[in-house]
Structures are given as C-alpha cells and as structure tokens.
C-alpha positions in Angstrom: 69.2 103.1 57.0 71.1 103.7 60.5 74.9 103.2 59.7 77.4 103.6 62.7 77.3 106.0 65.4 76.5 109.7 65.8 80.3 111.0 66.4 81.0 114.8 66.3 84.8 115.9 67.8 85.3 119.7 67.9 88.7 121.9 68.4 89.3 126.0 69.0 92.8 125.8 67.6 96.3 124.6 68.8 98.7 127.4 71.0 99.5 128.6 73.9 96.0 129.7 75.3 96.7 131.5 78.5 94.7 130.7 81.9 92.6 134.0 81.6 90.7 132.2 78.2 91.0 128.4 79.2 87.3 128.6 80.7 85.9 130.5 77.6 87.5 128.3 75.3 86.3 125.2 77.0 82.9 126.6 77.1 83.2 127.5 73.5 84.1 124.0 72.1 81.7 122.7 74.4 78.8 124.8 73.2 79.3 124.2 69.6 80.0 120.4 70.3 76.6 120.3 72.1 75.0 121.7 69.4 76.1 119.7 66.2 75.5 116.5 68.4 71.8 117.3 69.3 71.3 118.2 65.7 72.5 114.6 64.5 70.5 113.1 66.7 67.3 115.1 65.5 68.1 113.8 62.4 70.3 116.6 61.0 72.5 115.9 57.9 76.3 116.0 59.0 76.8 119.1 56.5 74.1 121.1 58.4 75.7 120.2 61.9 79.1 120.9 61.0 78.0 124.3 59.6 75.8 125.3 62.6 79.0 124.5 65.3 81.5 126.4 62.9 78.9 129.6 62.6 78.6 128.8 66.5 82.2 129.9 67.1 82.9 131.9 64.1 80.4 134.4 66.6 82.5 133.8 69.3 85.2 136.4 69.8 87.6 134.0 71.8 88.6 132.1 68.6 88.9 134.8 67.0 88.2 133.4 63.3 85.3 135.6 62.4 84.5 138.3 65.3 87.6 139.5 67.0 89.8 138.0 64.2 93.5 139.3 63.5 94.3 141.5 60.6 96.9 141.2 58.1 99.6 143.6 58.0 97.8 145.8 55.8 94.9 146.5 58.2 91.8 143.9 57.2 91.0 140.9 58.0 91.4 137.9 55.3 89.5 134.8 56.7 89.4 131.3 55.0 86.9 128.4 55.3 86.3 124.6 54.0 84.0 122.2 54.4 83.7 118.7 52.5 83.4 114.9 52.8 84.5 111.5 51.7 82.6 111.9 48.8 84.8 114.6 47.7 82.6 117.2 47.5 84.0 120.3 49.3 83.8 123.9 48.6 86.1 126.7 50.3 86.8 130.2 50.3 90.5 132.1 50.8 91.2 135.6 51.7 87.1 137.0 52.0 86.8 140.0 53.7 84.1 141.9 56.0 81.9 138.8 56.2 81.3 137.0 59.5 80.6 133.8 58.5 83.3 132.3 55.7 81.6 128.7 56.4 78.7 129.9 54.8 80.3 131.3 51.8 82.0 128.0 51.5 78.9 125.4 51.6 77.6 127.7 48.9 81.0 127.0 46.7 80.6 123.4 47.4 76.2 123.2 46.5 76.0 126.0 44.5 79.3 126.1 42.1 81.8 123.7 39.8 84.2 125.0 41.3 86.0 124.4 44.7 87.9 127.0 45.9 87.1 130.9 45.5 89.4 133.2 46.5 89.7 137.3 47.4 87.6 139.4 45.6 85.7 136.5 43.8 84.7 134.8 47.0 83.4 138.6 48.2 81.5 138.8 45.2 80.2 135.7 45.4 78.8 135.9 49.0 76.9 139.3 48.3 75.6 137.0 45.3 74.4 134.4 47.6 73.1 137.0 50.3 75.7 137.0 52.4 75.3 140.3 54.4 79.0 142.6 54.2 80.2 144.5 57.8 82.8 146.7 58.6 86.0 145.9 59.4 85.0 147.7 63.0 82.3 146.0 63.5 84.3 142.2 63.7 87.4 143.8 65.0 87.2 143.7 68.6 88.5 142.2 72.0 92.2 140.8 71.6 92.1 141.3 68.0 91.6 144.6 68.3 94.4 145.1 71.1 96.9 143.2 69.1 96.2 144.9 66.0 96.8 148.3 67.5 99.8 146.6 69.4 101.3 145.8 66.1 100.6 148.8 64.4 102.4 150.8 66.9 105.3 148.7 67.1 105.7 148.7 63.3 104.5 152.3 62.6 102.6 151.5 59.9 100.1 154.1 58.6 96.3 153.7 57.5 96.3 151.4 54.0 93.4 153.8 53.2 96.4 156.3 52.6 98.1 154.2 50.0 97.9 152.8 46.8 99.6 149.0 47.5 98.4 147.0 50.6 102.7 146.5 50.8 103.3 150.2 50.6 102.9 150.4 54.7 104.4 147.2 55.4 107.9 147.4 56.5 110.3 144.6 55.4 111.1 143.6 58.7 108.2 142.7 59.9 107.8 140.0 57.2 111.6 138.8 58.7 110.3 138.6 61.7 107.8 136.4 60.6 110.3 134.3 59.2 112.3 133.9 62.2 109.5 133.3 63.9 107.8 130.6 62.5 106.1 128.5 64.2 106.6 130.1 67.6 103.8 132.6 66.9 101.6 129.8 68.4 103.4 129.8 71.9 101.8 133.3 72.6 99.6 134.6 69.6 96.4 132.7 69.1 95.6 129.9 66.2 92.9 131.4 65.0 91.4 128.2 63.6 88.5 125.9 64.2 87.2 122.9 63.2 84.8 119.8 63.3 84.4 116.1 62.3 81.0 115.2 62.7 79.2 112.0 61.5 75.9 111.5 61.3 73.3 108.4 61.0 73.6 107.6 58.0 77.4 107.0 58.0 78.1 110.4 55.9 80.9 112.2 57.4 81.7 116.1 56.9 85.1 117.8 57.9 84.7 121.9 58.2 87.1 124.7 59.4 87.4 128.5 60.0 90.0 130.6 60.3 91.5 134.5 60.5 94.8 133.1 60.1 98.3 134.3 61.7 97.7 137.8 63.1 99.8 140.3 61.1 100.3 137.8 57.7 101.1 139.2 54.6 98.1 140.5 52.7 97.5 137.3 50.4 98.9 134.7 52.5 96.8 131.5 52.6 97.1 128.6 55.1 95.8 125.1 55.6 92.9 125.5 56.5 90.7 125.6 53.0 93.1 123.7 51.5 91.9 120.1 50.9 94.7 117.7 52.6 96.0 119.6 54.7 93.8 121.8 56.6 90.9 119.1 56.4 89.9 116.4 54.6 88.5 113.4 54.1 88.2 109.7 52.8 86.1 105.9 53.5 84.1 106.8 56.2 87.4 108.8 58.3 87.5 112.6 58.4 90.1 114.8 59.8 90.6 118.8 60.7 94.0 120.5 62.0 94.8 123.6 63.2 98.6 125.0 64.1 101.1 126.8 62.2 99.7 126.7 58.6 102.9 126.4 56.6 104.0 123.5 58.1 100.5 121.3 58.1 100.9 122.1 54.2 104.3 120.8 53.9 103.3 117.4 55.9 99.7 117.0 54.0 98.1 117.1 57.5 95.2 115.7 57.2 95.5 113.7 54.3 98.2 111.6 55.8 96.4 111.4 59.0 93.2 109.7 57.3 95.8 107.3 55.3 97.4 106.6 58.4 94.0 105.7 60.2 92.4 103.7 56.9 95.7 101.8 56.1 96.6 100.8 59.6 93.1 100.3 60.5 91.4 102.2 63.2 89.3 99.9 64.3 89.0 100.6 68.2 88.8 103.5 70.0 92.7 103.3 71.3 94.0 102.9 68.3 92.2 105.8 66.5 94.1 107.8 69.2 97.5 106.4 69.2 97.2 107.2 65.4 96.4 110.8 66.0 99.3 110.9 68.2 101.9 109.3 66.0 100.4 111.8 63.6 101.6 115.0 65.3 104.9 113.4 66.3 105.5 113.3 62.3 104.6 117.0 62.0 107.5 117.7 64.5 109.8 115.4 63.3 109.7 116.1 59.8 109.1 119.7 59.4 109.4 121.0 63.2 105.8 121.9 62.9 103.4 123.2 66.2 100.1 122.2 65.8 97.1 119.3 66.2 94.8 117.2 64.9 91.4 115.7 65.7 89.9 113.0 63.4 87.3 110.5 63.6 87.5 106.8 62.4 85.2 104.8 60.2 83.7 103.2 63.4 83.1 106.9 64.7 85.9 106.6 67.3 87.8 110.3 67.5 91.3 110.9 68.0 92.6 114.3 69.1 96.8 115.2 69.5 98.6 118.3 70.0 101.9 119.6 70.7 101.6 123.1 71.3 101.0 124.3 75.5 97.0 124.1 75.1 94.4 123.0 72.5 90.5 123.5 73.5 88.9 120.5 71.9 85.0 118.8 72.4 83.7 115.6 71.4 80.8 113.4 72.1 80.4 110.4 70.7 76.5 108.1 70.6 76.3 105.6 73.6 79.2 107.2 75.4 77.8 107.7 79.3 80.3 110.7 79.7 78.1 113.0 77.0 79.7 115.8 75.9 83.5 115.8 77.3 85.9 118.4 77.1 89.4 119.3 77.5 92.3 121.8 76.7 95.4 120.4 78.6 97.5 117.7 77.4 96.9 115.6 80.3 93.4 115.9 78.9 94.1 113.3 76.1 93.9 110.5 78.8 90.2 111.5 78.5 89.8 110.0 74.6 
C-alpha cells in the first residue's frame, strides 16, 4: 500500500566551506540525493536508500567522514555512524577504526544485534565479524585530511603514538585548551565532518542515517552527536530528522529530538511550516547553548525543512511530484529554495 510521498533531503555538514569546495560539495549532496531518490522510486526500502547515499559520500573525500577523514590527536581516525527509524529500531557504532564504511557496521548493529550502540574495539570486532574489510590508516587518510593532520602535528609536536604506550602520552595539554576555547568556532574554518539523510519511501517508512570523522584533532575517545539517538538523528510518527555542527552542543539541546517534537506537536502540515520549524529550531540551538550547526528534517507529509547558521551547509533534497527534481544548495540564501 502506497502511503505519502517519496521524500529524501540530504546534507554534507554545517561550516564554513570555502569557495574552492562549494562546487564539489554541491555535486556531492547532489549525487547521493539522486541516488537514494531513484532507488525509492524503484521500489527500494528507505533503510537501503539511506545506506547507499551515506556509503555514496562516506567514499567521497570532500566530506571527509570516511576517506580523507580527520584524525584524533593521537594519530587515527575514530568515525561514528547511525541509522534508525520511527519504529525505534536503530543501530550505531562510536569510535571504529580503519573501516570505510561505519554505515555499514551500523545497519548490522541494528538487523543483526540486541544491542544499539557498539563502541571502539567492539564495533571493530564486530565489523570483521560481519565481513567488513579493515584498511590502513594511509589508505583513508588523504586530501585535506591529510594536510591538516600533518599541519597539526607540526604545530603541536607531537610524536608517532606507535612510540608510546597511552594514546594521551603525545598529546600536549594545551591542545585539549585550545579546544576548549575554541568551541564551536572550529566550524568557521575546519570542516564538519558529518553527513546525513532523511529519506521516505512508499510505504510511509521513514529512516534517518549519519556519518561522521568527527572534530579534526578530538581527544582519542570523544564521541559526538552523531550516533547518538536524539541528538545527532532521530526519529518519531512518520517525521525524521539529521544534524550536523558542533557536536557538544547538538547533545546539550537534544537536536533532533526536539526538532521532530517541534514539527509533530505544532503540526507540520504544509511545506512552509515544516521549514519555519527547522528554522526556529536552529535559532534555539544558538540561543540556548550558543551552538553552530543545522538541521534537515522531513515531516509526516514528506515536506523537508533544512536551517543552518554556520557560513555554508551543502544540502540536497527531492521530493515526489516536485517539477524542480533534484535541488541543491549550500548558501543561506539558498533556503528560499525549500
């Protein structure tokens, strides 16, 4: 039975992209947009769609959540991923390492396990378990990632963790001030990191999925929004919603969580008000908490509604019987389009 629309709304992550990666980024959400939307209207489940767009950019080196990711402060790369829907079934990994494709990993959580979140050297173990092949650090670290990572390094003087015992032992102190004074202003000029989807397919069922690499240079173990249920995704009565932006504070807010209450409480029944919700959303993220980031969401009715309020967020959607097909934007003027 046909319910609703095919809706599928993409972002690459909330910060301040610069010109030199606006066209690769557009292309980027547009591509994996394209692809989960022709899949739903093949007759694709929501879950496959979602997947396919994430593992579309997790390959892409300009979002840098899978190849060309950041590395921690200790010298690896610690990615995190989630997928679930209103139905509350959701799996998610935290802090795997050396494999491309943390979506993956996660889908198996959620079909394969009890369990909901895996984390470190569990959710390594479990992907090798579920066939997951396992790369080299080398072999994902490229592009920016790999310029900021020997950036960093220099300017912190940090030897090779292979040379230590403790992943802190080559971390200096002030770096992780640094961090703390910077805050959220990490997204004015180092990248988000994150990506996500909200995708609904004909029969009604709506799936929410991210990936990320996280803050470049984080403290080995730190864990962000993204897999966490609520904040970094989530969803509830037909409405799904994915953010990206400075992790800490999407936590403290509850994100995603309050933006699907916000769109099933005050109704979201048209297409404008979907939006003005999303906006209202992210004004409460930097009112409460300060917080940098955005949002993208779709309704009940299959209506999407995208905000941000850092320079630039690449974002995708197309949306069943709208003439436009797939549209695209990355400038704030480019919410006019929605």
């Amino acid at each position: 039975m046909t319910v609703g629309k095919v809706s599928v709304v993409v972002h690459g992550g909330a910060w301040g992209i610069p010109d030199s990666e606006k066209e690769g980024c557009l292309k980027g959400v547009h591509k994996a947009c394209s692809e989960a939307y022709q899949m739903l209207i093949n007759g694709a489940n929501a879950a496959d769609a979602a997947q396919k767009a994430i593992e579309i950019m997790e390959l892409d080196p300009i979002f840098e959540c899978g190849v060309g990711a950041s590395t921690n402060a200790s010298g690896y790369m610690e990615l995190d991923a989630l997928i679930g829907d209103d139905k509350y079934n959701i799996g998610a990994v935290a802090g795997i390492r050396n494999f491309i494709h943390p979506i993956r990993v996660a889908r198996a959580v959620r079909d394969k396990t009890g369990h909901i979140l895996l984390i470190g050297r569990g959710a390594n173990e479990f992907a090798e378990l579920i066939g997951e092949k396992k790369v080299q650090t080398e072999d994902m670290l490229v592009g920016k990632g790999l310029a900021l990572y020997h950036k960093l390094k220099e300017e912190n003087a940090q030897k090779s963790v292979a040379q230590n015992l403790s992943e802190y032992a080559d971390v200096k102190a002030n770096l992780f001030v640094d961090q703390k004074k910077q805050g959220n202003k990490i997204l004015e000029n180092g990248p988000s990191d994150t990506v996500g989807i909200v995708c609904k397919d004909r029969e009604g069922n709506i799936i929410v999925a991210l990936s990320t690499g996280g803050i470049p240079m984080k403290m080995p173990g730190r864990v962000g929004d993204t897999p966490q249920w609520g904040s970094g995704g989530y969803a509830e009565d037909g409405c799904g919603a994915a953010a990206t932006g400075y992790g800490e504070d999407l936590i403290k807010v509850l994100m995603t969580k309050s933006m699907v209450d916000r769109v099933n409480v005050e109704g979201g029944s048209s297409a404008r008000r979907t939006q003005d919700q999303a906006l209202e959303q992210v004004r409460v993220l930097e009112s409460k908490v300060d917080g940098k980031g955005g949002v993208i969401c779709l309704d009940k009715n299959g209506n999407p509604g995208i905000a941000f309020n850092t320079p630039r967020m690449a974002f995708s959607f197309c949306i069943e019987g709208d003439e436009r097909g797939v549209v695209v934007g990355i400038e704030p003027e480019d919410l006019k389009k929605i």
